[in-house]
N, C-alpha and C positions, 0 to 999 in steps of 0.2 A: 486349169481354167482361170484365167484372167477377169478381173473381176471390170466390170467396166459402168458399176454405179456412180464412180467419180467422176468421170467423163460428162456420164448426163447431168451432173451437177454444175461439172463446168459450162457446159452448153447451156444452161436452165439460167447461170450467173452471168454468163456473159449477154447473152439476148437479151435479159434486164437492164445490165450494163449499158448496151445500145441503145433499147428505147427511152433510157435516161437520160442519155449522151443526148437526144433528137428531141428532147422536150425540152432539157433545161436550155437549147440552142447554145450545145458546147459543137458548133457545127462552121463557125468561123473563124478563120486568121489558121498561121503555120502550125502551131502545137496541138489544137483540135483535129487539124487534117491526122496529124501526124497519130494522134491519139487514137483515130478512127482508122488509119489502117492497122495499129494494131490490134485493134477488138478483132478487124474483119479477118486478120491475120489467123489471132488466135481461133473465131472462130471457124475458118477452113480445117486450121490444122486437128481439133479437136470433131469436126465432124468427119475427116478423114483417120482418126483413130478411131471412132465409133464403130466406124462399116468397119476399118480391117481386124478389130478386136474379132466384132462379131463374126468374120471371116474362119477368124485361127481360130477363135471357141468350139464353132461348126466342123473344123477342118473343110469348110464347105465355100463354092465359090471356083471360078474358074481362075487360071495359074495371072493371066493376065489382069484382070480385076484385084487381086489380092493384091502384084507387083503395083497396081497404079496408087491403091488406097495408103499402102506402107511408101511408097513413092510420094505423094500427095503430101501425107503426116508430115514426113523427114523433112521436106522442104519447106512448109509452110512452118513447122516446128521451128525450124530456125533461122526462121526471118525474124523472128521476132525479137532475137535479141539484138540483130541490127537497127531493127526496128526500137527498139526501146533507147538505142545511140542515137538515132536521129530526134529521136524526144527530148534526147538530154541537150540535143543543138540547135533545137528549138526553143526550148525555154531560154537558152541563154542567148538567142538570137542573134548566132553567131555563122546565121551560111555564108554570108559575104566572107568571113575568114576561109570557108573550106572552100569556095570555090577559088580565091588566089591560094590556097595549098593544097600542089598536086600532090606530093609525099603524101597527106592526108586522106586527100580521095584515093591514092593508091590501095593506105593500109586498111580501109574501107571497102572498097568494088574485091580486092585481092580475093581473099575469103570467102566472098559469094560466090566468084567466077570457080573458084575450089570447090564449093558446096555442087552449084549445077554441072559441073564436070563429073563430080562422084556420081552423083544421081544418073545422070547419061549413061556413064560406063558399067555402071553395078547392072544395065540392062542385056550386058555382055560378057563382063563377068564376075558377077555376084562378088563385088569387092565389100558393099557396103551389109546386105543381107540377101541371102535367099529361103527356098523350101525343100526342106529333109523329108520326106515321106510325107507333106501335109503340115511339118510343121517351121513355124517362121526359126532362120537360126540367125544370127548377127555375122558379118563378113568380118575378115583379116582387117579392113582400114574402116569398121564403123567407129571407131574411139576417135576419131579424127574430125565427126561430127561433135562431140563434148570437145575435141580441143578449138575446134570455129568458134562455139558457144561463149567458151569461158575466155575465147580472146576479145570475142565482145561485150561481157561483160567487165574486164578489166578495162579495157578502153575505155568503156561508159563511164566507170568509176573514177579513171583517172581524168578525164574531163569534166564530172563531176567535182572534183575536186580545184582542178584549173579555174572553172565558171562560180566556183562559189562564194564569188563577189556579185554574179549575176544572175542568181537564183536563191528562191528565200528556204532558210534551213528545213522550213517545213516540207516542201514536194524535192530537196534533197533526201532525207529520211525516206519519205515515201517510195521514191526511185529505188533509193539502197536497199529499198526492203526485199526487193526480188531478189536479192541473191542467196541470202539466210532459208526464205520462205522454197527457190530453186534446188539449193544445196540440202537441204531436210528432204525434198520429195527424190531427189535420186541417191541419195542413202536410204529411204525406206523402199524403194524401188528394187537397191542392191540386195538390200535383205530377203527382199520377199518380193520376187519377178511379180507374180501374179497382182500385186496391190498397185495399180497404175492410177499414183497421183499426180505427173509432174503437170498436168495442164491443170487441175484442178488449184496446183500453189501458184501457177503464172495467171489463172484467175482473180483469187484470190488478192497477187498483188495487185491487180490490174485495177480492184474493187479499191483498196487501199489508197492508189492515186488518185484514181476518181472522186473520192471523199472528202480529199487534201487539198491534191496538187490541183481538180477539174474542180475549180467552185465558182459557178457563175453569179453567188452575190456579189463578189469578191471585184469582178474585173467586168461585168454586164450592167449596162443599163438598163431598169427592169420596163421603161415605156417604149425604147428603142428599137434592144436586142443588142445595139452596140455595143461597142468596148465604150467604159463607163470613163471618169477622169483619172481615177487608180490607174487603171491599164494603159492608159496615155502615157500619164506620167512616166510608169516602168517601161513602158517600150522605149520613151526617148532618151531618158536616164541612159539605158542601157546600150543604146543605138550612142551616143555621146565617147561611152566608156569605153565601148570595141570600135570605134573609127566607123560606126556603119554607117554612108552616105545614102541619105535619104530625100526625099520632096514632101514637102507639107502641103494640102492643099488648106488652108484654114478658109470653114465659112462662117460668120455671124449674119444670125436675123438680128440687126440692132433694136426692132420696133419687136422682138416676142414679148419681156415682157409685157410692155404694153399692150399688146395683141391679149398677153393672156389676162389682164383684167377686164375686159370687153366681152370675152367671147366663154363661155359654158366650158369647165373639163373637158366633157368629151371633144367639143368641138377645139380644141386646144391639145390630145392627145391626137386627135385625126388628124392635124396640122403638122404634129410632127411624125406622124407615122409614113403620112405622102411627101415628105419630104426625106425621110430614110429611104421612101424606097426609090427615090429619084436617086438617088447615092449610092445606093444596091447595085439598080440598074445600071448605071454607068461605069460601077466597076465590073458588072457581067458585060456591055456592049464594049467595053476596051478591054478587056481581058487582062486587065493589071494585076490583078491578084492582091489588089490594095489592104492595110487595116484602116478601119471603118471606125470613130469612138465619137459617141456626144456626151461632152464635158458638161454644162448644162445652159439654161439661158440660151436656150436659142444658139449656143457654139457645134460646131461639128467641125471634126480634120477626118481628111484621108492620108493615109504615110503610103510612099509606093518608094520601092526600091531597084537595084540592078537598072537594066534597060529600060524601063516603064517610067523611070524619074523622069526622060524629056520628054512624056508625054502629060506631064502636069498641068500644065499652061493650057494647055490643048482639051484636057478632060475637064477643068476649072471652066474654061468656057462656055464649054457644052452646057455646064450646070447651070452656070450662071444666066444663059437665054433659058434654056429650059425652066428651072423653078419662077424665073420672073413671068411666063407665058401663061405659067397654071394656075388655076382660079381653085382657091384651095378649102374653102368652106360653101357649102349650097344653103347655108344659112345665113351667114354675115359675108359680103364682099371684103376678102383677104387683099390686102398688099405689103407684102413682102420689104423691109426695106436692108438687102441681100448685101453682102459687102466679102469678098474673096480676095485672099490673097495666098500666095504661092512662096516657099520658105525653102532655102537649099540648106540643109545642114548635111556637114559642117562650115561651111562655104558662107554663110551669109550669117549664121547664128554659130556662137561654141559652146554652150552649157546649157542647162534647162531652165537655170532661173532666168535669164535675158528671152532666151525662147517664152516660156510666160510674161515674162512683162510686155515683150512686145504682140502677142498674140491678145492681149487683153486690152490691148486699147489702140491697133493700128489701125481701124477705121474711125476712131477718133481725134486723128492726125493728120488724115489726107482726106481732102473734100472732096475726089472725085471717087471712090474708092465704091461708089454705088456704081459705078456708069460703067467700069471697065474690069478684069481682073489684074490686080495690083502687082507688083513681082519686090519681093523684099529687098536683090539688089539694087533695082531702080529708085529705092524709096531712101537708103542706107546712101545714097548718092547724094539725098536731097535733103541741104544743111538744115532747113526746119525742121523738117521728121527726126531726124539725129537728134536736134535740139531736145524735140519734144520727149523723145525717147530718157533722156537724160538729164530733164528738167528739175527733178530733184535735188540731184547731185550739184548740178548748177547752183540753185539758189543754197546749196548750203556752201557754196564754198564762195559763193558771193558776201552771204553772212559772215563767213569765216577773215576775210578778205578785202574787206570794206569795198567792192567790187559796184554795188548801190551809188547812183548818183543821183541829187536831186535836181532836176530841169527846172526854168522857168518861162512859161509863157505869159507872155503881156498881154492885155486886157484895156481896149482902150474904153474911155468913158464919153459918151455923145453928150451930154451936159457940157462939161469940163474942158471935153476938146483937148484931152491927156489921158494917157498910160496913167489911172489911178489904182488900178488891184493888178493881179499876177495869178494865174494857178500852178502850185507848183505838182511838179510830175517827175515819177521815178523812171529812173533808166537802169538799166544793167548792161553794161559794157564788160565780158567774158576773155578769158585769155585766149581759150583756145577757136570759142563760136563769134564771138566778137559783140554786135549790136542783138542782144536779144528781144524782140517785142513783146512790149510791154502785156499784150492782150494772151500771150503764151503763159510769162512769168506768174502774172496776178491770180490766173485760175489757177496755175499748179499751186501756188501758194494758199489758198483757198481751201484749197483741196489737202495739203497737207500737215497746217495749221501755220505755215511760218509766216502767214499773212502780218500776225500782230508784230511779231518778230520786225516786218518790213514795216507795219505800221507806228511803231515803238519810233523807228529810226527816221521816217520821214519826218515826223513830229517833229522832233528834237533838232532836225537841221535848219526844217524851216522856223523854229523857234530863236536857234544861234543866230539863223541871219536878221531875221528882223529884232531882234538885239544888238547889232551891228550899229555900228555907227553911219555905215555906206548907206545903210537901209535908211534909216532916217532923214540921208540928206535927199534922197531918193524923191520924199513927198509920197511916197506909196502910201495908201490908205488901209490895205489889207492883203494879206494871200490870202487863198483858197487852198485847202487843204481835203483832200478826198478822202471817203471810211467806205473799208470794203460792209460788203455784208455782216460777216465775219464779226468785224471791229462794232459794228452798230448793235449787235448783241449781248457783245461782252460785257460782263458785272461790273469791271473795273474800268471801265472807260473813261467818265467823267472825270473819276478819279486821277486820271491818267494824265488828263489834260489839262487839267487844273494846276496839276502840279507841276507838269514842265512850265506851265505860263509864270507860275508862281519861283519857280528856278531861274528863269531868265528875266525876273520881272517886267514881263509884258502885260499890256493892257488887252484885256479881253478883247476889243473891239478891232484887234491888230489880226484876226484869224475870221478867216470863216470857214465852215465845214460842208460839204459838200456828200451828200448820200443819192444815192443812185434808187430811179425808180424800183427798182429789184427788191433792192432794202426795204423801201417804203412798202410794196406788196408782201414782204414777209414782217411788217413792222408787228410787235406785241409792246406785253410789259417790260419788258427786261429794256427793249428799244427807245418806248417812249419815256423811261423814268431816265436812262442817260440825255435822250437831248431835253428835257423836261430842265433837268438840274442843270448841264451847260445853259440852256436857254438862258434861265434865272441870274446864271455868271455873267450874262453881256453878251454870249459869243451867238454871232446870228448863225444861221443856215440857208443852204443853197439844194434844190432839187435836181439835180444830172440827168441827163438825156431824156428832159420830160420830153412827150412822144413815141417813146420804142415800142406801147403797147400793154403798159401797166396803166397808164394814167386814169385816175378817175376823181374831180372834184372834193368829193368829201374824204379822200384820204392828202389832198393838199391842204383843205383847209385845217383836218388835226393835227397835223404837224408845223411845229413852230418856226416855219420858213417862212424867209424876206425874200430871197432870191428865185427866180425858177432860170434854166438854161436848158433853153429851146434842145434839140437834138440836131445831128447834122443831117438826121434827116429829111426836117423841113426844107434848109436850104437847097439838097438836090433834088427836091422835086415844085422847087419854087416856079419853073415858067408852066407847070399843070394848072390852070387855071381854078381848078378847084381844092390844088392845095392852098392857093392863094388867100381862098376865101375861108378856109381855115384855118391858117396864117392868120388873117385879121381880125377875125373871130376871139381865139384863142389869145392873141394880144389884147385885144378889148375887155376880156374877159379879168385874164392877169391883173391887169391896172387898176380898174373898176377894185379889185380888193387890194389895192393898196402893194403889187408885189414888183421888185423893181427886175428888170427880164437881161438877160444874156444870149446872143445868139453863139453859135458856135459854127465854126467850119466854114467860116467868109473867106474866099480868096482871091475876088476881083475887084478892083473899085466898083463897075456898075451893085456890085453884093452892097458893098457899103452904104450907096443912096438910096439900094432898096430898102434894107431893114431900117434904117437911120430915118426916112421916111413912115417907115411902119411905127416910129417912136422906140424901137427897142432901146437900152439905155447903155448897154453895155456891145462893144463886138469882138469877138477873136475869132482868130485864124490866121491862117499861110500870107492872108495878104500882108499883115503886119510882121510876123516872127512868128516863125517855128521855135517849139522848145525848144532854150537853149543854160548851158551853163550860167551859174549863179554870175559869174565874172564879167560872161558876154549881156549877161541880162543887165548890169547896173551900167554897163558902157553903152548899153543901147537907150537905157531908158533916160540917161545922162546928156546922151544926144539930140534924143528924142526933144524934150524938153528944151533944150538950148535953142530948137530952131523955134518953139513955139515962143 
């Protein structure tokens, strides 16, 4: 009598197995499929050994039924250790290799097509097992089913071993553990026919992996369901490692978080659950067979492989009309501000750290990047996106380099009826990008602190020159000198400038500094005690791009500004009649407190009469000279003057 309590144990362990499998939503991407048909594997084969136990127990049962259940067993029995080799080439997400290696899928299908051949013929002649008077006996070639088994266990192992740069030691153990926990149950099997545990140790490991290797804190995001930024990573990582050619579909909501301080949790987990399943959907209605991961912030990628990669562009679209169409809250009106773009690796990216860099800020590079789906080689073509991509590096080897040049633009004086100031402006001219703009360089730098670095050095140039002797015959009254935000903060400012003035013994009144409305809306203490103390030294200051949208009276009048300079915005919308009259306004105003005005961005004579008529005191722009080198500047302004 066979005992057949293990069985139902098995069966009792695996059903749990399942409904844990379908809760924790271990129900997505290759290793989960893979993982799920070995449960259902196991579980055929272990409820076809139930009925035929109970069968041989009975002796009861017709000849046919009993041949099907022990038919049944034998075959699902051992699928499972093929089954458990496709686990292992999942995890190392290595099908793209077996499908260019026939030898491989050879020494894989071989085996099987061996297994259903036995099974077939044992129904003619009892090669594999039959029935003695009732009872089950084993055939001449059943040892041939333990020799399929244990070739695919050594395979497993030995690819194990190969991948185990591709898989982490832990659900390695796990994997290996089925062969210790296998080889124990068919040595007590040997010993004692009747004690039928071997489904009950392939449970058992099964329970093992799940524990380990199945852990959806691990690689799931818990608001999603998706694969979280972990599993991103490892999949690209390893997709990088094994040559696996891939398509990215990357999407950012650039405005979530913003969106999520506005709107309620829930109303902010519903946002992105209708948008998962907009991403769901689409990989059910294309049939890609995509992975699915939101990294966080509003980012989400799809990976799609094999023949599905050309259809990225294509399903990126789809999203892209679709989520923009959906009205995503019945509380707050949503709008999405949606940004896609499509990535070949290895083909357009080759490692994972460049794949994140550029993934973290490529719609912050290209302005149309809302309106269309972006394609990375298109962008990899386009020398500012490059730029921007590698703007760091830039400016440190412009540092490195003295790569930094300082411009000079002239400044004429309506008084004077002369070129009396200058502002000077930095350039970076690149070996390999060439003229970098200025408005790229300044934010990265900003951004990565080398601002003071660049601010340090502008100083010190325009200090050397107006120390110069050229400078003096010049008759120049002053440069202008620009402070990022950054610099207007900083503790040591003052300090800063004091002493280079003090290095080149310049007169205080030889500079003037220039802060950008931006500044002045983040002005504190640490701000107003630097120009507080400059102030005090002689060195006046100048207010930049008043009008972009900060400006408001009682933050010009705390601040110890002589100068303001208009925006160039005013100028291009000077024929709107009622800029005009905010134009003259706004000049009336200036003067009235005593502040002397700059226009900026003049580039036709009729500009000239206009503002010159408005009383402004100062003009620059195109019309006169584009920044130009310190050398071209002293020969222009040399000229300049000779004719006056």
């Amino acid at each position: 009598m066979k005992i057949v309590t293990f069985d139902y144990a098995a069966l009792i362990l695996l059903i749990v197995l399942l409904i844990s499998t379908v809760i924790r939503k271990m129900t997505k991407g290759n290793s989960n499929h893979v993982f799920l048909f070995i449960l259902f594997t196991m579980l055929a084969a272990t409820g076809f050994d139930i009925w035929a136990l109970l069968m041989d127990n009975a002796c009861a049962g017709s000849m046919p039924a009993r041949y099907a259940s022990h038919s049944g067993y034998l075959l699902f029995h051992n699928l499972t250790t093929p089954a458990y080799l496709m686990y292992v080439i999942s995890l190392a997400d290595t099908w793209h290799k077996l499908r260019k290696n026939i030898l491989q899928q050879a020494l894989i299908v071989a085996p099987l097509l061996l297994l259903i051949g036995l099974l077939t013929a044992n129904l003619f002649t009892n090669c594999l097992f039959y029935f003695d008077n009732g009872e089950y006996i084993h055939g001449p070639l059943f040892m041939i089913l333990y020799c399929i088994a244990a070739y695919y266990m050594i395979f497993g192992l030995i690819l194990l071993m190969l991948y185990r740069g591709l898989i982490s030691r832990l659900k390695i153990l796990a994997i290996g553990s089925i062969v210790p926990l296998v080889v124990v149950a068919i040595a007590i099997q040997f010993v004692n026919a009747n004690n039928v545990v071997e489904m009950f140790a392939n449970s058992l490991s099964l329970l093992f992996i799940s524990a380990t290797a199945q852990r959806p804190e691990e690689i799931i995001d818990p608001q999603t369901g998706l694969g979280n930024y972990g599993s991103y990573a490892e999949y690209t990582k390893r997709s990088f490692k094994t040559d696996k050619h891939i398509s990215i579909i990357m999407l950012h909501v650039a405005n979530f978080t913003r969106l999520q301080n506005m709107i309620s949790y829930d109303t902010s987990a519903e946002l992105l659950g209708r948008i998962t399943h907009e991403l769901v959907d689409a990989d059910r209605i294309y049939r890609c067979g995509g992975e699915l991961f939101y990294l966080d912030r509003g980012r989400f990628r799809i990976i799609l492989w094999g023949k599905n990669r050309k259809r990225a562009g294509e399903i990126a679209e789809y999203l892209r009309v679709k989520l923009s169409s959906e009205n995503y809250s019945a509380d707050l009106p949503v709008v999405l501000s949606l940004h896609f773009c499509v990535v070949e690796c290895p083909e357009d990216i080759k490692d994972f750290k460049s794949l994140t860099a550029f993934g973290s800020g490529f719609h912050e590079k290209e302005y149309e990047s809302s309106e269309r789906v972006l394609f990375a080689s298109e962008l990899f073509k386009n020398n500012r996106f490059e730029m921007m991509n590698n703007i760091d590096s830039i400016i440190d080897n412009a540092l490195r380099n003295n790569s930094f040049k300082v411009y000079y633009q002239p400044i004429f004086n309506v008084e004077k009826n002369r070129f009396s100031t200058a502002e000077a402006l930095l350039r970076l001219i690149d070996d390999k990008y060439g003229f970098v703009p200025p408005d790229m360089f300044i934010a990265a730098a900003e951004k990565n602190g080398a601002i003071h670095k660049i601010g340090d050095f502008v100083l010190e140039e325009v200090c050397r020159f107006i120390a110069s002797d050229r400078f003096k015959e010049l008759g120049i009254d002053y440069i202008e000198i620009n402070l990022s935000v950054a610099q207007c903060m900083h503790s040591d400012l003052a300090d800063k400038v004091l002493a280079m003035l003090e290095k080149y013994n310049i007169s205080s009144d030889k500079i003037n500094l220039e802060i950008t409305e931006t500044a002045a809306a983040r002005a504190h203490n640490e701000m107003k005690n630097n120009l507080d103390k400059l102030s005090d030294a002689g060195i006046n200051f100048s207010l930049d791009d008043y009008g972009t949208g900060y400006s408001n009276m009682r933050r010009v009048i705390q601040l110890p500004l002589k100068i303001v300079k208009l925006d160039k915005s005013f100028v291009d919308e000077q024929h709107n009649p009622k800029m005009w009259i905010v134009l003259q306004n706004t000049v009336k105003m200036l003067k009235d407190m005593n502040m002397e005005i700059v226009v900026e961005g003049i580039e036709t004579e009729k500009m000239v009469e206009q503002f010159t008529a408005l009383s402004c005191d100062y003009i620059q722009g195109y019309y006169y000279s584009k920044p130009i080198p310190e050398d071209e500047f002293v020969d222009f302004v040399r000229k300049a003057h000779e004719k006056c």
